[in-house]
DODOPA-961347 format. One record per residue (C-alpha): residue number from 1; residue in one letter; chain; x, y, z. Coordinates in nm, 4 decimals. Example, Ala and Ser with C-alpha at 12.3 -4.5 7.8 and 13.67 -1.06 7.14 Angstrom:
REM DODOPA-961347
+-----+----+----+----------+----------+----------+
|   i | aa | ch |     east |    north |       up |
+-----+----+----+----------+----------+----------+
|   1 |  A |  A |   1.2300 |  -0.4500 |   0.7800 |
|   2 |  S |  A |   1.3670 |  -0.1060 |   0.7140 |
+-----+----+----+----------+----------+----------+
***
This chain:
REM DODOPA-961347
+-----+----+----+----------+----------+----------+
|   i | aa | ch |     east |    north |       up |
+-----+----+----+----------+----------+----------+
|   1 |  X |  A |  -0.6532 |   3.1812 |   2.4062 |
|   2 |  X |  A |  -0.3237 |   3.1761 |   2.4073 |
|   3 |  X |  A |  -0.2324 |   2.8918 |   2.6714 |
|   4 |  X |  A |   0.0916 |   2.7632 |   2.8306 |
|   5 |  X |  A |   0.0711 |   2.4078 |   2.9334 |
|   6 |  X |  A |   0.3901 |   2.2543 |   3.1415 |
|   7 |  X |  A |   0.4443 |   1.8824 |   3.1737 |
|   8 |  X |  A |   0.3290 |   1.8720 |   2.7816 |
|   9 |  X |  A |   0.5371 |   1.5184 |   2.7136 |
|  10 |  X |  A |   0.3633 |   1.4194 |   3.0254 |
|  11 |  X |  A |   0.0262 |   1.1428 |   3.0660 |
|  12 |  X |  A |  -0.1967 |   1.4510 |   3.1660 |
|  13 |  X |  A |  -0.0455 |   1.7180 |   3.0130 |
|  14 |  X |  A |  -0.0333 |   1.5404 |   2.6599 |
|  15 |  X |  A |  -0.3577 |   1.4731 |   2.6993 |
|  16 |  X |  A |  -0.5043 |   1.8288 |   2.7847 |
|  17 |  X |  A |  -0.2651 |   1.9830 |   2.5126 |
|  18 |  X |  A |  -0.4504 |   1.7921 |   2.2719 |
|  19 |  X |  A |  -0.7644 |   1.8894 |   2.3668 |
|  20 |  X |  A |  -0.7142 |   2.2840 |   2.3815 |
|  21 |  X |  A |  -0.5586 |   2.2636 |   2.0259 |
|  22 |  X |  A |  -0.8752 |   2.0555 |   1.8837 |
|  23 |  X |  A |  -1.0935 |   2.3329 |   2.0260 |
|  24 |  X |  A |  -0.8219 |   2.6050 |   1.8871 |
|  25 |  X |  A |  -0.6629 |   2.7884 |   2.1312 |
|  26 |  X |  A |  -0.2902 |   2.8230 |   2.0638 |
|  27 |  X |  A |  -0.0856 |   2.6026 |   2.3087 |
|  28 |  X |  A |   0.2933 |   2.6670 |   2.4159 |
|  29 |  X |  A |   0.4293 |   2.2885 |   2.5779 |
|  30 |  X |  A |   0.6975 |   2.2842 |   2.7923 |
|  31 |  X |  A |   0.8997 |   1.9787 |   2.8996 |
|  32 |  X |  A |   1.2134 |   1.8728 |   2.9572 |
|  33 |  X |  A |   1.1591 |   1.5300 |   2.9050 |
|  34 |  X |  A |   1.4024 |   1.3887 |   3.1794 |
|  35 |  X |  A |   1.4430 |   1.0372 |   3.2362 |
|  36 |  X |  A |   1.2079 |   0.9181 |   3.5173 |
|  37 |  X |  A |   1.0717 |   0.6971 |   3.3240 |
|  38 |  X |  A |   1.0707 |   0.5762 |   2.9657 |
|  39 |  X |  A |   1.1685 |   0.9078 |   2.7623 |
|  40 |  X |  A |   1.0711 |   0.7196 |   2.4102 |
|  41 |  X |  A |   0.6580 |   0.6967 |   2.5576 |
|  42 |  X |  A |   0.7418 |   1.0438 |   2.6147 |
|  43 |  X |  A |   0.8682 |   1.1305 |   2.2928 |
|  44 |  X |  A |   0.5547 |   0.9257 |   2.1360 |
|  45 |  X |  A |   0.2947 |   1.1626 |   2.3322 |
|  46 |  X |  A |   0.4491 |   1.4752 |   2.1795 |
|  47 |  X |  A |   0.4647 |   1.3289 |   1.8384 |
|  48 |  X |  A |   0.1108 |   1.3562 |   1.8762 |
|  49 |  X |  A |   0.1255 |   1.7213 |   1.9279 |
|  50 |  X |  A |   0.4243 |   1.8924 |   1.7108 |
|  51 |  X |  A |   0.3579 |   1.9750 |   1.3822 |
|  52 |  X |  A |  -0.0082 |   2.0660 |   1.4647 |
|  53 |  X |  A |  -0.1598 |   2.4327 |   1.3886 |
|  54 |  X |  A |  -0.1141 |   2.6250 |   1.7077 |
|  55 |  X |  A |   0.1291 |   2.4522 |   1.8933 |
|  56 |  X |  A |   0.4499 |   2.5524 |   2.0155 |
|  57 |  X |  A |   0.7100 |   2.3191 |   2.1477 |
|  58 |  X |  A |   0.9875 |   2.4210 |   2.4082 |
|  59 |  X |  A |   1.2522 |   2.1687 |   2.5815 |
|  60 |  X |  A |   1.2863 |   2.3340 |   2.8994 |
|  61 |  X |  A |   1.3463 |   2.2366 |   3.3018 |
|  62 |  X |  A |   1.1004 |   2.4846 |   3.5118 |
|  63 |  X |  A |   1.3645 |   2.5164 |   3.7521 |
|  64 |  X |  A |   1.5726 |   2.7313 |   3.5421 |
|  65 |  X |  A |   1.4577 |   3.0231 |   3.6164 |
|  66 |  X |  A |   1.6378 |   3.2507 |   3.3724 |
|  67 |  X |  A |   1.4873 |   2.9803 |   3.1029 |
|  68 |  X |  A |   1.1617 |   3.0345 |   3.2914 |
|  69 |  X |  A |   1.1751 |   3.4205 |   3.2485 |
|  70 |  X |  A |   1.2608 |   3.4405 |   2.9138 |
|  71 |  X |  A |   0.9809 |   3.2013 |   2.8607 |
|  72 |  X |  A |   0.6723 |   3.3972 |   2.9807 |
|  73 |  X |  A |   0.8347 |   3.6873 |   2.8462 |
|  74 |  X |  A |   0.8498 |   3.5494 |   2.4308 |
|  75 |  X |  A |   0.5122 |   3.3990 |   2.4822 |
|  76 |  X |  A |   0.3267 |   3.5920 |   2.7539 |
|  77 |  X |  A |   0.0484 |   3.3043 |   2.8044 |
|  78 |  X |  A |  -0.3182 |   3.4441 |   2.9035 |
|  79 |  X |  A |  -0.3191 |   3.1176 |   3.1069 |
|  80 |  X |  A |  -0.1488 |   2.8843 |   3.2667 |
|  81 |  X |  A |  -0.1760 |   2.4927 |   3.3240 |
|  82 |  X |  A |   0.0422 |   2.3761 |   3.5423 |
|  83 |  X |  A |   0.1314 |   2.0166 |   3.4821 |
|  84 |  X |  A |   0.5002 |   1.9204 |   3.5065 |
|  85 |  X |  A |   0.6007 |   1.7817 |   3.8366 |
|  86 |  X |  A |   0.8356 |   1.5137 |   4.0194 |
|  87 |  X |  A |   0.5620 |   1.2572 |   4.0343 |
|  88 |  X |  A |   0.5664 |   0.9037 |   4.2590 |
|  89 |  X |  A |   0.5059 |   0.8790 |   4.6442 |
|  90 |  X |  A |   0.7491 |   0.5538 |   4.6398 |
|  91 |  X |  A |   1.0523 |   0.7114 |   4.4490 |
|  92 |  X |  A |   1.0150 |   1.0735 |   4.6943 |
|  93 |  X |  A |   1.2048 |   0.7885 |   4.9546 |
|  94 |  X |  A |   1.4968 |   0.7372 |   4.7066 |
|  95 |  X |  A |   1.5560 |   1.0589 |   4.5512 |
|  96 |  X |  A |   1.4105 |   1.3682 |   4.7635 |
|  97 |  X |  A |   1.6041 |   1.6706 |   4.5928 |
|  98 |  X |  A |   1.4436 |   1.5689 |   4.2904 |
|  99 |  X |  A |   1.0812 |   1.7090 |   4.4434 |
| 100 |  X |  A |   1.2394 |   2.0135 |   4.5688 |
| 101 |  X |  A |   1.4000 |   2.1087 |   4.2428 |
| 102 |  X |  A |   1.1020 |   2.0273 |   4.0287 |
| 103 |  X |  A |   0.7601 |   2.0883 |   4.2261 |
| 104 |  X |  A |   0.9079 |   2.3737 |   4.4703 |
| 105 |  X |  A |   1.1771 |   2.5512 |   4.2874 |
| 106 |  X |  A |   0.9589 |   2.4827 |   3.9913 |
| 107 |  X |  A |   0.6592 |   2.5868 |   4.0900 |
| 108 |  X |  A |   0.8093 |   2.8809 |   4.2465 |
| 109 |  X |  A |   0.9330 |   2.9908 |   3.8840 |
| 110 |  X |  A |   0.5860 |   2.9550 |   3.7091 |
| 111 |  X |  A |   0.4192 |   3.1530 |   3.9932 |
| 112 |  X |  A |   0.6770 |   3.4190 |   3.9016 |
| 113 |  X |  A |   0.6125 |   3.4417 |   3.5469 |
| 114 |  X |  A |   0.2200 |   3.4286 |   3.5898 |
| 115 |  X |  A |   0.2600 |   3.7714 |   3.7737 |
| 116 |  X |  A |   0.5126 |   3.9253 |   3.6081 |
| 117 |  X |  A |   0.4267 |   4.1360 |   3.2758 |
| 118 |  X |  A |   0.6965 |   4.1198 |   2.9854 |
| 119 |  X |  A |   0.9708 |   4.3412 |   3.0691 |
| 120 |  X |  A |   0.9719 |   4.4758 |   2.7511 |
| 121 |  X |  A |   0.6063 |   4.5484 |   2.7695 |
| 122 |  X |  A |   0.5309 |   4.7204 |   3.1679 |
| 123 |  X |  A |   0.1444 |   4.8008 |   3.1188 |
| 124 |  X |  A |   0.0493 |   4.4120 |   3.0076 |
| 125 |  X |  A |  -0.1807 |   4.2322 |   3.2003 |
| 126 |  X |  A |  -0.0373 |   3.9185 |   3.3934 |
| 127 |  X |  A |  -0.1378 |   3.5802 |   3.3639 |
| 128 |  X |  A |  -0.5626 |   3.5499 |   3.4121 |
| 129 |  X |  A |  -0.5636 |   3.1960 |   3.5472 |
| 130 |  X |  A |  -0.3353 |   2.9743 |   3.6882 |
| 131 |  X |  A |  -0.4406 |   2.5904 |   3.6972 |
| 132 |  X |  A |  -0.1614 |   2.3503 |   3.8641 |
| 133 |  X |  A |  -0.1842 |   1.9552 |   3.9976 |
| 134 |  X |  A |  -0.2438 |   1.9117 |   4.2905 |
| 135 |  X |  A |  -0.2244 |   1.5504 |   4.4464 |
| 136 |  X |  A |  -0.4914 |   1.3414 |   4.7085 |
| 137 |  X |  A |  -0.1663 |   1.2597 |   4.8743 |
| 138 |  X |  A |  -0.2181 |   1.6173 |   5.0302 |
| 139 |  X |  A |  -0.4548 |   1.3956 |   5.2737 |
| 140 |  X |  A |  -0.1941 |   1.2340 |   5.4145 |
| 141 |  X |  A |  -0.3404 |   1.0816 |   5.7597 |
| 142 |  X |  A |  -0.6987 |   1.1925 |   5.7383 |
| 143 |  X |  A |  -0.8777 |   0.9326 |   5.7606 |
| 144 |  X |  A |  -1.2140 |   1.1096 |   5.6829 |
| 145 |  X |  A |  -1.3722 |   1.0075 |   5.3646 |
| 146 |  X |  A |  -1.4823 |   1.1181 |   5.1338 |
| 147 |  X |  A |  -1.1717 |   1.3316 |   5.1272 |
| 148 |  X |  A |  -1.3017 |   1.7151 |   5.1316 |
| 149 |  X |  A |  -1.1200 |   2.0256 |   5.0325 |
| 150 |  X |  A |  -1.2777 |   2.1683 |   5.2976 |
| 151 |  X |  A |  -1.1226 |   1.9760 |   5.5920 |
| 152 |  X |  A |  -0.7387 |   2.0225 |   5.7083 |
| 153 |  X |  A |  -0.4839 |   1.8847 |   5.5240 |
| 154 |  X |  A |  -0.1611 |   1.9441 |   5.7176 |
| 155 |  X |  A |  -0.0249 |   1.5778 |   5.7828 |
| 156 |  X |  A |   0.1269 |   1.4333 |   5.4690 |
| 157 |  X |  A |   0.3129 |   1.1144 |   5.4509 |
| 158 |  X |  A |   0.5213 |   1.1639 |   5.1689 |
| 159 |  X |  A |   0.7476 |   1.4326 |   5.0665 |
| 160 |  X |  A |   0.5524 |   1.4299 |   4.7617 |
| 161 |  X |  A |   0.2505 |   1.4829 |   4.9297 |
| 162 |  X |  A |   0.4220 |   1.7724 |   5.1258 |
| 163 |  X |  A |   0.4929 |   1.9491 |   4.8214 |
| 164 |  X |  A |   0.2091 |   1.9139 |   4.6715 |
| 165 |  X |  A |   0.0530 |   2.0653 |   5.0003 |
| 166 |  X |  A |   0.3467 |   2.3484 |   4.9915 |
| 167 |  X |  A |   0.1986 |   2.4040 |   4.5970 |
| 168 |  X |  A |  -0.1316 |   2.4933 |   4.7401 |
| 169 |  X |  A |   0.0387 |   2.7663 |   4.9929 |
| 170 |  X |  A |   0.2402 |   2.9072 |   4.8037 |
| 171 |  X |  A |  -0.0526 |   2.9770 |   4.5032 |
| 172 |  X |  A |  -0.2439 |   3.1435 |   4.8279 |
| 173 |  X |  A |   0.0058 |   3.3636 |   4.8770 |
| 174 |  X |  A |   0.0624 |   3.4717 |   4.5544 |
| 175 |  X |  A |  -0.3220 |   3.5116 |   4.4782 |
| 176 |  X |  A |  -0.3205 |   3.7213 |   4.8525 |
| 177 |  X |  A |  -0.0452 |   3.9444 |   4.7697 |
| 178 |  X |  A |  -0.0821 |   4.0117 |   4.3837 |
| 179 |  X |  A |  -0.4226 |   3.8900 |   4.3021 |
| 180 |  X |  A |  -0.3204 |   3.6304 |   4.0811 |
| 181 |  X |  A |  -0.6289 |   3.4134 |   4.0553 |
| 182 |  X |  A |  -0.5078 |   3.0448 |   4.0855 |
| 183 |  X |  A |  -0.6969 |   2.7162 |   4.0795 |
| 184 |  X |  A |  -0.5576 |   2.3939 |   4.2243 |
| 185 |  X |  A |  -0.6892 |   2.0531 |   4.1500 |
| 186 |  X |  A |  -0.5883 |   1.7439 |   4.3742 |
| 187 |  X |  A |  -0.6219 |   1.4361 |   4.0970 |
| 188 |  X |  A |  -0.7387 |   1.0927 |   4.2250 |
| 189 |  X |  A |  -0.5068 |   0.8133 |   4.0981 |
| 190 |  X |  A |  -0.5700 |   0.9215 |   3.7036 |
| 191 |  X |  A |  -0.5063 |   0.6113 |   3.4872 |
| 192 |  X |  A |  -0.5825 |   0.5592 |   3.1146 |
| 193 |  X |  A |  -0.4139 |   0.4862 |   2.7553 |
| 194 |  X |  A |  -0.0620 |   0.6563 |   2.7373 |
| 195 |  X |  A |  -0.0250 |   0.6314 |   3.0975 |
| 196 |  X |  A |   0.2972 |   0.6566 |   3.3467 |
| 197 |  X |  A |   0.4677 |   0.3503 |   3.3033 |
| 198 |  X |  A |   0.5292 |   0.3072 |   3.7424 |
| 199 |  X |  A |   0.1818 |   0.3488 |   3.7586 |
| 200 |  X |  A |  -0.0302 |   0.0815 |   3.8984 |
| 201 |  X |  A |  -0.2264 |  -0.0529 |   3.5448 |
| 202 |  X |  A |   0.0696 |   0.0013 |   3.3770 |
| 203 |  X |  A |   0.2927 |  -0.2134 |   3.6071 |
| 204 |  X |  A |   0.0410 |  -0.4959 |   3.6131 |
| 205 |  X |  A |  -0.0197 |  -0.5142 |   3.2330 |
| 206 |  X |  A |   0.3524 |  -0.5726 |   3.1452 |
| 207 |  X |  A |   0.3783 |  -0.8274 |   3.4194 |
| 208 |  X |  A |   0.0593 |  -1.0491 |   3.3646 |
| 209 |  X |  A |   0.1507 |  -1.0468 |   2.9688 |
| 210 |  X |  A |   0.5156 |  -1.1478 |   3.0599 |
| 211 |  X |  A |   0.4044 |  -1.4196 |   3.2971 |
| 212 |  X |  A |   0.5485 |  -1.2731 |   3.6128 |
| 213 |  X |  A |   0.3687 |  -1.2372 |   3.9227 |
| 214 |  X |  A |   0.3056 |  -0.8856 |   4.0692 |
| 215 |  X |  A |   0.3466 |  -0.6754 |   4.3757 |
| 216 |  X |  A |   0.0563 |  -0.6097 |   4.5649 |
| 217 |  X |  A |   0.0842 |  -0.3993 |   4.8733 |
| 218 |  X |  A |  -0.1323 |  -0.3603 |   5.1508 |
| 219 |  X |  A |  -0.2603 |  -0.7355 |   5.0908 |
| 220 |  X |  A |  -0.4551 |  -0.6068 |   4.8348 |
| 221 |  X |  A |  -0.7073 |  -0.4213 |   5.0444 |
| 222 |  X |  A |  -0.6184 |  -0.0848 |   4.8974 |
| 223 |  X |  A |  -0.9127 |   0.0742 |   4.7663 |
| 224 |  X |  A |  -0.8608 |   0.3920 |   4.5178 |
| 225 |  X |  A |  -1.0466 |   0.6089 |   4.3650 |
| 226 |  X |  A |  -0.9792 |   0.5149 |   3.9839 |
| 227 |  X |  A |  -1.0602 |   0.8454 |   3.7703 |
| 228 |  X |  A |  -1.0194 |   0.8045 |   3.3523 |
| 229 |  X |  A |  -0.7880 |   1.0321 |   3.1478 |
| 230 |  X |  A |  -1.0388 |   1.1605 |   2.9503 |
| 231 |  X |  A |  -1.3037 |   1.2458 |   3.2887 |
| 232 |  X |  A |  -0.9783 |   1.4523 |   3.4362 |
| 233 |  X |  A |  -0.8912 |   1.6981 |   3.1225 |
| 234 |  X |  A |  -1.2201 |   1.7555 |   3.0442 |
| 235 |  X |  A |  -1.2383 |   1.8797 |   3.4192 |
| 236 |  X |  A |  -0.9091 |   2.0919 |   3.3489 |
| 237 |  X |  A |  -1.0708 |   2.2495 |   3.0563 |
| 238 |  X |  A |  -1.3825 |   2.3694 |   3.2633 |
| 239 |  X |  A |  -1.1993 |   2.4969 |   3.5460 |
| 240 |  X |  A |  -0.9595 |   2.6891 |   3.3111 |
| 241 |  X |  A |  -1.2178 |   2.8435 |   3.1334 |
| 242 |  X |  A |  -1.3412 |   2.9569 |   3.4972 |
| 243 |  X |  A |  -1.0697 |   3.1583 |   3.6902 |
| 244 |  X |  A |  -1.1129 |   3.1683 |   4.0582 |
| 245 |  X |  A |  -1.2709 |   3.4585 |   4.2479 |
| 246 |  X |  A |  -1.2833 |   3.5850 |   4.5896 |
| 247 |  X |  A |  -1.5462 |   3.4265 |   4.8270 |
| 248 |  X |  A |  -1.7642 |   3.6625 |   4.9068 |
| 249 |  X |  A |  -1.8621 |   3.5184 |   5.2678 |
| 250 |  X |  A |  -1.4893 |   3.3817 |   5.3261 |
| 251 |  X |  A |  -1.4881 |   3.4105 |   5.7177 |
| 252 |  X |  A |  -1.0981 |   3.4551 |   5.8493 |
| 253 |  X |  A |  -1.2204 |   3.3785 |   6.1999 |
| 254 |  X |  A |  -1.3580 |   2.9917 |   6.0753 |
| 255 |  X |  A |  -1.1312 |   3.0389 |   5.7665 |
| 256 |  X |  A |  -1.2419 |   2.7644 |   5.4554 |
| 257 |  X |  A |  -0.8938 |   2.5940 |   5.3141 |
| 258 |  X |  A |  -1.0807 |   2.5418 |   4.9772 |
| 259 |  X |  A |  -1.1249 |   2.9000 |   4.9405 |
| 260 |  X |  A |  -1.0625 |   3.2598 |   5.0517 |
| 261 |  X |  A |  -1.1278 |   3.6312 |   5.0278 |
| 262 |  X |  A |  -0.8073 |   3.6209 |   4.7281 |
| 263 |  X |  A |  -0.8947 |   3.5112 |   4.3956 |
| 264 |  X |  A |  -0.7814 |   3.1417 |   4.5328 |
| 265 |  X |  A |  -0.9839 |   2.7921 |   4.4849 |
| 266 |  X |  A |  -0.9177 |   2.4062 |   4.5889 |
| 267 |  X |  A |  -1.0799 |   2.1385 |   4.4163 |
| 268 |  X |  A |  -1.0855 |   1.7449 |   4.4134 |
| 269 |  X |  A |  -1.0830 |   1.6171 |   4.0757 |
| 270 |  X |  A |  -1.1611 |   1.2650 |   4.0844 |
| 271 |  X |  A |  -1.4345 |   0.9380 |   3.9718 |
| 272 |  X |  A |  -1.6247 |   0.9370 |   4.3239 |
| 273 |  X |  A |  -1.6661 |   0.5806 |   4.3402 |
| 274 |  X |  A |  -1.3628 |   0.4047 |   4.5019 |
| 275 |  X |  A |  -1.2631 |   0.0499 |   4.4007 |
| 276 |  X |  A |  -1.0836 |  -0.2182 |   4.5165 |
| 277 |  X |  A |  -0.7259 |  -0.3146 |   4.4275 |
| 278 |  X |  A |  -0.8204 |  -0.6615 |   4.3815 |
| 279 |  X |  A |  -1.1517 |  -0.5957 |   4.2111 |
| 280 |  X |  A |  -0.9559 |  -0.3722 |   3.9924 |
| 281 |  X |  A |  -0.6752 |  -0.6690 |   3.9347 |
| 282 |  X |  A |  -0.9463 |  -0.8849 |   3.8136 |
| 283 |  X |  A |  -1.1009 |  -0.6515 |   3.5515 |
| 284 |  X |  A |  -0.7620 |  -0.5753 |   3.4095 |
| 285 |  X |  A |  -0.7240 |  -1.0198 |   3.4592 |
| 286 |  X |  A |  -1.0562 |  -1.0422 |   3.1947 |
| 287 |  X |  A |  -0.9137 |  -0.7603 |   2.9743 |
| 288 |  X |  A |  -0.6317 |  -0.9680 |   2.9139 |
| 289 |  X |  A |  -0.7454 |  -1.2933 |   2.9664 |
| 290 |  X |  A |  -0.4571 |  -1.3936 |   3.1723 |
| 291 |  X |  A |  -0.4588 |  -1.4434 |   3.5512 |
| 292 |  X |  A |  -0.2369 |  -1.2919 |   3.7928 |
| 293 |  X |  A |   0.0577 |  -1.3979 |   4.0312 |
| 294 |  X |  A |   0.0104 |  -1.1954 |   4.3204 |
| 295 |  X |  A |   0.2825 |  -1.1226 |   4.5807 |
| 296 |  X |  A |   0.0882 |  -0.9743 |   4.8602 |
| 297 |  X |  A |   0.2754 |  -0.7929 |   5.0473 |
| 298 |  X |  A |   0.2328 |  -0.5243 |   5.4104 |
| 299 |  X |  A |   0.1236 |  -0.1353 |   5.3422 |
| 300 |  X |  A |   0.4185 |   0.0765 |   5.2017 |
| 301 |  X |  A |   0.5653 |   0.3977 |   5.3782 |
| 302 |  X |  A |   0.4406 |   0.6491 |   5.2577 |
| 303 |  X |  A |   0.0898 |   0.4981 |   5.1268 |
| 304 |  X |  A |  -0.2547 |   0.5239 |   5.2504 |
| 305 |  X |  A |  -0.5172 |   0.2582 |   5.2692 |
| 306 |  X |  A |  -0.8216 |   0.4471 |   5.0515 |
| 307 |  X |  A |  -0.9261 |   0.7322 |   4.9061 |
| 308 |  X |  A |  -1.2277 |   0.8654 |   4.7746 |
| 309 |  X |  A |  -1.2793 |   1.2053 |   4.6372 |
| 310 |  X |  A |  -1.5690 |   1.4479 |   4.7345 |
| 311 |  X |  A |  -1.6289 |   1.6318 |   4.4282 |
| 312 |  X |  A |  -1.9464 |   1.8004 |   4.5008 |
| 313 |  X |  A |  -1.7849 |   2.1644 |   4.4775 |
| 314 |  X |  A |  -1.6658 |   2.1022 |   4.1151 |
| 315 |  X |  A |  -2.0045 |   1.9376 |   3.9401 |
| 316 |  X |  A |  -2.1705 |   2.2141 |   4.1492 |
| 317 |  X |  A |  -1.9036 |   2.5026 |   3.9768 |
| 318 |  X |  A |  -1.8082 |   2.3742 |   3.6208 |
| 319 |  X |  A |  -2.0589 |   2.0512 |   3.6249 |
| 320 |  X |  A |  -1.8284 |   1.8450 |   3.5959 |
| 321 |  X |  A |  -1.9665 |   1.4710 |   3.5731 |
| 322 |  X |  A |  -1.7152 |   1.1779 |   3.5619 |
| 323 |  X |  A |  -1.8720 |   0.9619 |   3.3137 |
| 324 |  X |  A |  -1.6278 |   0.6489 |   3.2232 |
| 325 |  X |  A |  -1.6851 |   0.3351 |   3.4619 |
| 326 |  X |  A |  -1.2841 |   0.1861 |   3.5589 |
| 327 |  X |  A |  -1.3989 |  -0.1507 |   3.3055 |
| 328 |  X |  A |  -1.4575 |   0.0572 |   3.0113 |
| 329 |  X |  A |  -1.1505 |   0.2481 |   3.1202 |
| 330 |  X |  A |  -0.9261 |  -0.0497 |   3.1799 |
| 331 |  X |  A |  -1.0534 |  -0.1686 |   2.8874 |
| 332 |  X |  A |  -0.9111 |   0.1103 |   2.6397 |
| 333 |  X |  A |  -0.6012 |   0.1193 |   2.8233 |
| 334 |  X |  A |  -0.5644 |  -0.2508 |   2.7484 |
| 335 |  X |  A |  -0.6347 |  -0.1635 |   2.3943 |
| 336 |  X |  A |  -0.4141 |   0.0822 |   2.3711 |
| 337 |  X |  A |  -0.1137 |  -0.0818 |   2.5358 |
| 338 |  X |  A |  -0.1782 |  -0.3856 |   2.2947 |
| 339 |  X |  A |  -0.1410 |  -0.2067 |   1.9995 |
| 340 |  X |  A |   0.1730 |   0.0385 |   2.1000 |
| 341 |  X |  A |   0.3753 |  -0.2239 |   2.2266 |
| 342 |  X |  A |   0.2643 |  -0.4813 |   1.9761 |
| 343 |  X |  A |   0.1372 |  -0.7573 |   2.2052 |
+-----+----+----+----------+----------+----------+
***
C-alpha cells in the first residue's frame, strides 16, 4: 500500500514509518518539524527513514491547507495514519492556539484530503482508512476504570484532551456524511527509546544522571498505564490493515460512542496493567543505578490521578496482545538514551 503517515519526525510516527517500510508498503512522511521540543532528536528519527526504498519525505504544517491539498492530490495515499499533533496536557495552559492550529485546523485538513479524490483524476476512490491519535486524556473526569470506549467521555480537563475528544467527532461526522471509514485510537502514556523529551522517563533520566532532583506531582501517587513503543505500532499496523465498518446492531436509541451504523470505530490502545509513579521511579533508579531527588509536589491542573486502559475490544478485533513488561521497557529506553547522548 501506498500509505501517508503524518507526525513522521515524531516518537510514534517514526516508529510506525519504520515498520510499514520493513514490511514494504511505500510510505509518504509528513512533518514540519517545529520546535516544541528538541528539533535535532527530531532530525535523528528521520535520518532513520530518508534514503530508504519507498519512502517519501515532505516538510509540511497540516494546517496549510493549500499545502494539504496539493499533498493528497501528488500522492493520493490508499491510507492514512494520522500522527502529527500539538502534544502535552501541561503546555495546552501556556500556549492554547497552538492545539487549535495543529490538532483542529489540522485535523480538519487531513479529513478533507481523505475524502476528496485528485482533482485531476474525478472517478478515484478516496482514502480506504483513516487511523488518527487519539489521547486517554479524552477521559477527563471519569473516574471509572478501567477506562472504556464504551462509556461517555464528554468532560475533559485539558484543552488537549478537548481536542482530542473534538478529533473523535469530527471523524464521526465525516464517516456519517461521506462514508469515510475512520479508526481512532486513544494511546495510554506510550514511552520507549527515541521518546518525547517532556515526557515523564525522559525528564527523569536527564535529571537523575545530572544529579538534580525531580518533580513529582501528585505526591507520587499517580498511577499510569505505561504502554511500550513497540506494543503501540504494532497495534497501529493491525488496525490499519482493518478499516472500520458499520455496526450492524448499532442502536441510535442506546447509541454505543465506540461505534456506529457509519464506517466509524474507537479503540483504547494501551499495556492494561497500570503502575505506580513511584514504582516506576525506582525501576528507572536500578536501570541507572542512581537514586532520585524527589520534589513531591500537589496534583497539576489539568492531570488525572490514574488510568488504566480496557482493551478488550482491540485483542478481541486485531488480537492485539501487549507483550513488553514497563522493566524490560525502561530498560531499553535506558539503553538507548545511554548510547545517543553518550552517557
Amino acid at each position: 500500500m501506498k500509505v501517508l503517515v503524518t507526525g513522521s519526525a515524531g516518537f510514534i510516527g517514526s516508529a510506525v514509518t519504520l515498520r510499514l517500510l520493513a514490511r514494504g508498503d511505500e510510505v509518504v512522511g509528513v512533518d514540519n518539524l517545529n520546535s516544541y521540543y528538541d528539533v535535532r532528536l527530531k532530525q535523528a528519527r528521520l535520518q532513520r527513514t530518508l534514503g530508504v526504498p519507498g519512502y517519501t519525505d515532505c516538510r509540511l504544517d497540516i494546517a496549510d491547507r493549500e499545502g494539504m491539498v496539493r499533498l493528497f492530490a501528488e500522492h493520493r495515499p490508499q491510507r492514512v495514519v494520522h500522527l502529527a499533533a500539538q502534544a502535552g496536557v501541561r503546555y495546552s495552559l501556556e500556549n492554547p492556539h497552538a492545539y487549535v492550529e495543529s490538532n483542529l485546523v489540522g485535523f480538519l485538513n487531513v479529513l478533507e484530503g481523505c475524502r476528496h479524490a485528485a482533482p485531476e483524476r474525478p472517478t478515484e476512490r478516496p482514502v480506504e482508512h483513516l487511523v488518527y491519535a487519539s489521547s486517554s486524556s479524552v477521559y477527563g473526569g471519569n473516574t471509572r476504570l478501567p477506562f472504556s470506549v464504551h462509556d461517555g467521555v464528554d468532560h475533559p480537563l485539558s484543552l488537549y484532551g478537548a481536542t482530542k475528544r473534538a478529533n473523535e467527532l469530527m471523524a464521526h461526522s465525516y464517516s456519517h456524511l461521506y462514508r469515510l471509514p475512520t479508526t481512532g485510537l486513544r494511546f495510554f502514556t506510550v514511552y520507549g527509546p527515541w521518546g518525547r523529551p517532556d515526557m515523564a522517563l525522559f525528564r527523569f533520566t536527564r535529571a537523575l544522571l545530572a544529579g538534580e532532583p525531580i518533580d513529582v506531582y501528585n505526591h507520587g501517587h499517580h498511577r499510569r498505564d505505561f504502554t511500550y513503543v513497540d506494543d503501540i505500532v504494532e497495534g497501529v499496523l493491525r488496525v490499519l490493515d482493518r478499516p472500520a465498518r458499520p455496526a450492524a446492531q448499532w442502536d441510535g436509541a442506546q447509541p454505543d460512542p465506540a461505534a456506529s451504523n457509519a464506517p466509524y470505530r474507537l479503540y483504547n490502545i494501551g499495556n492494561h496493567r497500570p503502575v505506580q509513579l513511584l514504582d516506576y521511579i525506582q525501576l528507572l533508579e536500578r536501570c541507572l543505578g542512581k537514586q532520585a531527588q524527589l520534589n513531591l509536589l500537589p496534583l497539576q491542573d489539568g492531570d488525572v490521578p490514574e488510568t488504566c486502559a480496557d482493551v478488550e475490544d482491540l485483542m478481541r478485533d486485531v488480537e492485539y496482545h501487549p507483550s513488553t513488561p514497563v522493566s524490560e521497557g525502561i530498560a531499553r529506553f535506558v539503553a538507548w538514551y545511554r548510547e545517543f547522548y553518550g552517557v
